[in-house]
C-alpha positions as CSV (number, residue, x, y, z in Angstrom):
1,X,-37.9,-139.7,-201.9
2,X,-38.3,-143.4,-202.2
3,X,-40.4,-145.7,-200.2
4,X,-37.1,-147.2,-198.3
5,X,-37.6,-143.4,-197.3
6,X,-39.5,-144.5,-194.5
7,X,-38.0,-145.4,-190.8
8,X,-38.4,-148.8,-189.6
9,X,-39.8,-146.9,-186.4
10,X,-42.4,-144.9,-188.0
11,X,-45.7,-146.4,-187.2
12,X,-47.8,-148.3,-189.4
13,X,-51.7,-148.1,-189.2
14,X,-52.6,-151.8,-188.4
15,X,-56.7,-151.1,-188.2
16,X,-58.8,-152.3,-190.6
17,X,-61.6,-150.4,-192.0
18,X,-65.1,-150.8,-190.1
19,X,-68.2,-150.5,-192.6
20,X,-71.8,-151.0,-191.5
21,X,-74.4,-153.0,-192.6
22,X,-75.5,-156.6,-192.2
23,X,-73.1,-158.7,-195.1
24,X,-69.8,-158.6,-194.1
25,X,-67.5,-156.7,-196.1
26,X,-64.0,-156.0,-196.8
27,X,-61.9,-152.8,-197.8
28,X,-59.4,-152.8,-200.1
29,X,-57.3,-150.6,-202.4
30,X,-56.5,-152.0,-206.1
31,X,-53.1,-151.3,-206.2
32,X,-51.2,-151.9,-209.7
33,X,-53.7,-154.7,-210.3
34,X,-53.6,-156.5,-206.4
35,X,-56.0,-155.7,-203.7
36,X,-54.8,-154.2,-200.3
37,X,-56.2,-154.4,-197.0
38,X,-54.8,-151.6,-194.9
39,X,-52.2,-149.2,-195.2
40,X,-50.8,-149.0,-198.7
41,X,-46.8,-148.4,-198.9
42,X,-47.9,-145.5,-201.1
43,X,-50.3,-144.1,-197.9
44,X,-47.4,-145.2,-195.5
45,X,-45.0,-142.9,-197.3
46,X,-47.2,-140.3,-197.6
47,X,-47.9,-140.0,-193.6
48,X,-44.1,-140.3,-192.9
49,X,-43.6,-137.7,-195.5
50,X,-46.1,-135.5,-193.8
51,X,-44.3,-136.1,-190.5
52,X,-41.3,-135.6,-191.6
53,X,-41.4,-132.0,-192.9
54,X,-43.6,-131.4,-190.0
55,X,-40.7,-131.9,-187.8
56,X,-38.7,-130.1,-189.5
57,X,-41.1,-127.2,-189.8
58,X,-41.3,-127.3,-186.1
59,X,-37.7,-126.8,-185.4
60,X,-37.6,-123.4,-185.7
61,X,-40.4,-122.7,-183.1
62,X,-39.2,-124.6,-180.2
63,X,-36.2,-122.5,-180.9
64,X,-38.6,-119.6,-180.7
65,X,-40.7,-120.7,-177.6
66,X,-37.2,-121.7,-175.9
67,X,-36.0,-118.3,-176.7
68,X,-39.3,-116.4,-175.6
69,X,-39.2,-119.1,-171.9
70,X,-35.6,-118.8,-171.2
71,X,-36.3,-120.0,-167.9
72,X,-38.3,-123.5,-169.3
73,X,-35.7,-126.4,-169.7
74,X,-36.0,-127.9,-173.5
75,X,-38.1,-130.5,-171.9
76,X,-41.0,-128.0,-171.4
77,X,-40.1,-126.6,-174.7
78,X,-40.6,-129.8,-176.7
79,X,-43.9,-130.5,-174.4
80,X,-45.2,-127.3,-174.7
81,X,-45.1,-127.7,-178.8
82,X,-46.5,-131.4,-178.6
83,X,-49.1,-130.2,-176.8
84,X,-50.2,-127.3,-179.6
85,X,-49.5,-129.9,-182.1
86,X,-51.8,-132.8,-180.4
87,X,-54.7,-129.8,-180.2
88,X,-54.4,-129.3,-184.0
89,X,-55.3,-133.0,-184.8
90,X,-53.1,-132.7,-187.9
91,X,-51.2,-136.3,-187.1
92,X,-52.3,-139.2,-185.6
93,X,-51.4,-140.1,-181.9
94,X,-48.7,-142.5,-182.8
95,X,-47.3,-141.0,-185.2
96,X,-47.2,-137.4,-183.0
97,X,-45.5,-139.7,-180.6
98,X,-42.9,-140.3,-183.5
99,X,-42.9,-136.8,-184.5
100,X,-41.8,-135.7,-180.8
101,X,-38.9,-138.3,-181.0
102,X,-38.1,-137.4,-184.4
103,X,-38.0,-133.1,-183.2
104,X,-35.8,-134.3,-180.4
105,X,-33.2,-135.8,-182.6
106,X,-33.3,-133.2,-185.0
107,X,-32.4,-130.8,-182.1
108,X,-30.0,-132.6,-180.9
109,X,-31.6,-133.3,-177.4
C-alpha cells in the first residue's frame, strides 16, 4: 500500500500539539531530515490503514447483528455497530464518522 493509498475524504488531524510550561514550544517530527508539525503522511497512512481494515473487519458483523435483528432496517444495523465501535475508543470521532461511510459503501447501502 502506498501513501496515494489514502482517500482524499479521509480526515486529516489538523491540531497541533499543546505542551505546558512557560517558553513557547513547538512539536515536530524529523522526517528524512525536515521537521513536521502535525500529522506526518507516514501517521496519516497509518490511521487510514487502521480504518480501513477495521471496516472491513466489521462487515461481517453487521451481517451478523442484521441476521440475529431481522426485524432492524440496515440503518439500525450500521448504528447499532457505530455505537459499540464509538464505546471502544479505538478511532477517533472523525475518522469513526469516515469508517461508518466507508462500512456503508462496502455493503452496498
Amino acid at each position: 500500500m502506498e501513501m496515494h493509498d489514502v482517500p482524499e475524504g479521509f480526515p486529516r488531524d489538523t491540531m497541533h500539539a499543546v505542551v505546558s510550561g512557560t517558553q513557547r514550544k513547538l512539536c515536530a517530527v524529523l522526517v528524512g531530515g525536515v521537521y513536521v508539525a502535525g500529522q506526518t503522511d507516514t501517521a496519516l497512512h497509518e490511521r487510514w490503514f487502521i480504518c480501513e481494515d477495521l471496516a472491513k473487519q466489521l462487515v461481517p458483523v453487521v451481517h451478523e447483528d442484521g441476521a440475529s435483528h431481522p426485524q432492524h432496517a440496515t440503518d439500525q444495523t450500521l448504528e447499532r455497530v457505530r455505537r459499540s465501535v464509538a464505546h471502544k475508543d479505538w478511532v477517533l470521532p472523525d475518522e469513526l464518522t469516515w469508517l461508518a461511510q466507508r462500512l456503508r459503501t462496502l455493503l452496498g447501502s
